[in-house]
C-alpha distance (Angstrom), angle and dihedral (degrees) to the residues before:
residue distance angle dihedral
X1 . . .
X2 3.45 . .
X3 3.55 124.5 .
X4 4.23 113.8 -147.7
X5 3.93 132.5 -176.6
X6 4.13 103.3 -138.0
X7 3.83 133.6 -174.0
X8 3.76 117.4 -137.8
X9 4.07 133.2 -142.7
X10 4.04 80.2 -101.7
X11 4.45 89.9 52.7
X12 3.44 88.0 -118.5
X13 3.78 116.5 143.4
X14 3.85 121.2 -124.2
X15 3.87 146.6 178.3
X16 3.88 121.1 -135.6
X17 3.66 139.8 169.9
X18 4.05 88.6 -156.9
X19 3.97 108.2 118.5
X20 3.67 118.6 -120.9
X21 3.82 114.9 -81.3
X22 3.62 115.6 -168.3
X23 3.22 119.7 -146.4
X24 3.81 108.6 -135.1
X25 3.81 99.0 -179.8
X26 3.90 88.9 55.7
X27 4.21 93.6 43.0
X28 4.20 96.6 55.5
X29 3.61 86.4 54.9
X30 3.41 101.1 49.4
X31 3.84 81.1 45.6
X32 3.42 96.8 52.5
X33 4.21 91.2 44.2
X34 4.38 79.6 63.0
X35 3.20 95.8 48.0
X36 3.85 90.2 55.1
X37 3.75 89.3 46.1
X38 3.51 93.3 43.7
X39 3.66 91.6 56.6
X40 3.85 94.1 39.8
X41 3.66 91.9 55.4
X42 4.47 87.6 45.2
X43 3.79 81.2 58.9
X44 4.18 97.5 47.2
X45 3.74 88.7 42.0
X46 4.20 83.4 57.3
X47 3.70 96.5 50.2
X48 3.20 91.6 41.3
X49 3.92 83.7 60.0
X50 3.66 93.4 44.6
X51 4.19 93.6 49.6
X52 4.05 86.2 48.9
X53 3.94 86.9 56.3
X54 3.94 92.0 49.5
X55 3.33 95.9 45.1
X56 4.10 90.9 51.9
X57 3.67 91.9 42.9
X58 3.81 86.4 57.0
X59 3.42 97.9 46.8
X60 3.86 96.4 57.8
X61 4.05 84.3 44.9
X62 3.63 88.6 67.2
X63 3.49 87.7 36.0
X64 3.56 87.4 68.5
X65 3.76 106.0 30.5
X66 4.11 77.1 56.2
X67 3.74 98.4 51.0
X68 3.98 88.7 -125.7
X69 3.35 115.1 138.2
């Protein structure tokens, strides 16, 4: 037997001899809430790309309509 230190819903600390029980139901949809931010943060990272692109394409437009080289 296996003794563990666990928080409660309250945050107070306690010692049981229970085993672990994972709770499956709970774990797919915190797995599915990363895979939506996961996804969210592929699709930032990508505009993020794109708006870097604008903005250099703008620079060497005034770059040109400046004469600078």
């Amino acid at each position: 037997m296996t003794t563990r230190i666990v928080t409660g819903a309250n945050g107070i600390k306690y010692i049981t001899n229970e085993p672990f029980k994972p709770d499956y139901n709970t774990e797919a949809v915190l797995v599915e809430e990363m895979q939506r931010m996961a996804k969210r943060i592929e699709d930032l990272e990508m505009l993020l790309t794109i708006r870097a692109e604008q903005i250099v394409g703008l620079q060497d437009e005034i770059r040109n309509l400046t004469g600078e080289e």
